[in-house]
C-alpha positions in Angstrom: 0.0 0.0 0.0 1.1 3.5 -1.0 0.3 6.5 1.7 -1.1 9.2 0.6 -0.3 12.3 1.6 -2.0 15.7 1.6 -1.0 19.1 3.6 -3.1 22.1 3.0 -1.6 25.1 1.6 -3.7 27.5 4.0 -6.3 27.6 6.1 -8.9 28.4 3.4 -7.6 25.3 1.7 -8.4 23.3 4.5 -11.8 24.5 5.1 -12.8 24.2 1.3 -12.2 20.3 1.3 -13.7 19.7 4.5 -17.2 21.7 2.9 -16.7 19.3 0.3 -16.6 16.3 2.7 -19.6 17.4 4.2 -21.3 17.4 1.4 -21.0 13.5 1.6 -20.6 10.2 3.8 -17.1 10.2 4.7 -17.3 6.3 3.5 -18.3 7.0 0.1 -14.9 9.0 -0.5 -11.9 7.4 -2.7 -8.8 6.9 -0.9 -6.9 10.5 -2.4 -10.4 12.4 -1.7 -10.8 10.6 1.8 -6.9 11.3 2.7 -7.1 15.3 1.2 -10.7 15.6 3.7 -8.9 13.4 6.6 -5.4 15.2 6.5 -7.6 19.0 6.2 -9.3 17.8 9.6 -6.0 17.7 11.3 -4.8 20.9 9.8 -7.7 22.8 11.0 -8.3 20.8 14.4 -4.4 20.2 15.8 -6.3 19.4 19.3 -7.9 16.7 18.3 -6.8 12.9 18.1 -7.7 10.3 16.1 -7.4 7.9 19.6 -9.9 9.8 21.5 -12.6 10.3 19.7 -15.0 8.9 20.6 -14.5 10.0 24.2 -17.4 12.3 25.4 -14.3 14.9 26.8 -12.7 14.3 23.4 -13.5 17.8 21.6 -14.7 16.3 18.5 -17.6 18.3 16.9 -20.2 15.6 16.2 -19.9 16.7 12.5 -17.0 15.7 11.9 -17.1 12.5 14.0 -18.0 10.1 10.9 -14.9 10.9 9.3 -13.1 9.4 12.5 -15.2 6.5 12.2 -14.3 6.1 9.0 -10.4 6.8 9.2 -10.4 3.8 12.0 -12.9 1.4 9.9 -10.0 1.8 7.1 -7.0 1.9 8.9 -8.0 -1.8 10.5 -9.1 -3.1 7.0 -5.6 -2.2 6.2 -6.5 0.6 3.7 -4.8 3.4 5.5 -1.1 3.7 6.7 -0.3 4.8 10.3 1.1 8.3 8.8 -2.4 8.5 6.8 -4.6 7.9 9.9 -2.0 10.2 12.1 -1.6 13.2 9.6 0.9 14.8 11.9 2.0 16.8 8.9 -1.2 18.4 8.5 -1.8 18.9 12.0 1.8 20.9 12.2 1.3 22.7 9.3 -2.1 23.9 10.7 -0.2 25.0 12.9 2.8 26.6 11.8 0.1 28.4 9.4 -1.5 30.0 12.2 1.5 31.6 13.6 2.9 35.3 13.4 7.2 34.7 13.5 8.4 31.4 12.1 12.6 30.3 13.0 14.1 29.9 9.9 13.9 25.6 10.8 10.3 25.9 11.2 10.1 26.9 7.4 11.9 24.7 6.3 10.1 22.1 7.5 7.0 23.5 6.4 8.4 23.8 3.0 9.6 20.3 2.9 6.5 18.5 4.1 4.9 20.4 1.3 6.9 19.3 -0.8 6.0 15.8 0.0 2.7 15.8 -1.8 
């Protein structure tokens, strides 16, 4: 199996292919258009993990919930890789996206992980 990868170039990025998952059941989605929804999640929700969500403390918004489902149902059927159901990349470039001042290592790495796709 191939990983997929997918990092959002900004914020509004992120937020157009979640809309577009919404629009949908998150297990109708082909792998690429699952992965670019999944790894957009992470980006725009850093707080959140994949482990915990379906803990009532967890911070999930019920909206989005079906796509954690979803990323679990796949990753035990062997259809996603660990880095695919833990888009880390994502979740720091969400990150990194949201801040003011940025050490010349931090871009960088934001420019290689983007890179990557």
């Amino acid at each position: 199996m191939n990983p997929c990868y997918f990092i959002p170039g900004s914020l509004r990025e992120a937020a157009l292919q979640l809309r577009r998952g919404l629009q949908g059941a998150a297990a109708d989605f082909p792998k690429n258009d699952f992965v670019c929804i999944w790894s957009s999640i992470a980006y725009l929700y850093p707080g959140l993990h994949p482990d915990g969500f379906d803990d009532p403390d967890s911070g999930w918004p019920r909206v989005i919930k079906s796509f954690a489902i979803e990323a679990w149902r796949r990753a035990e059927a062997g259809e996603l890789a660990d880095e695919e159901l833990y888009a880390c990349d994502a979740q720091w470039a969400g990150l990194y996206d949201r801040m003011n001042e940025h050490t010349p290592q931090e871009t960088a790495r934001r420019e290689e992980i983007t890179k990557q796709m």
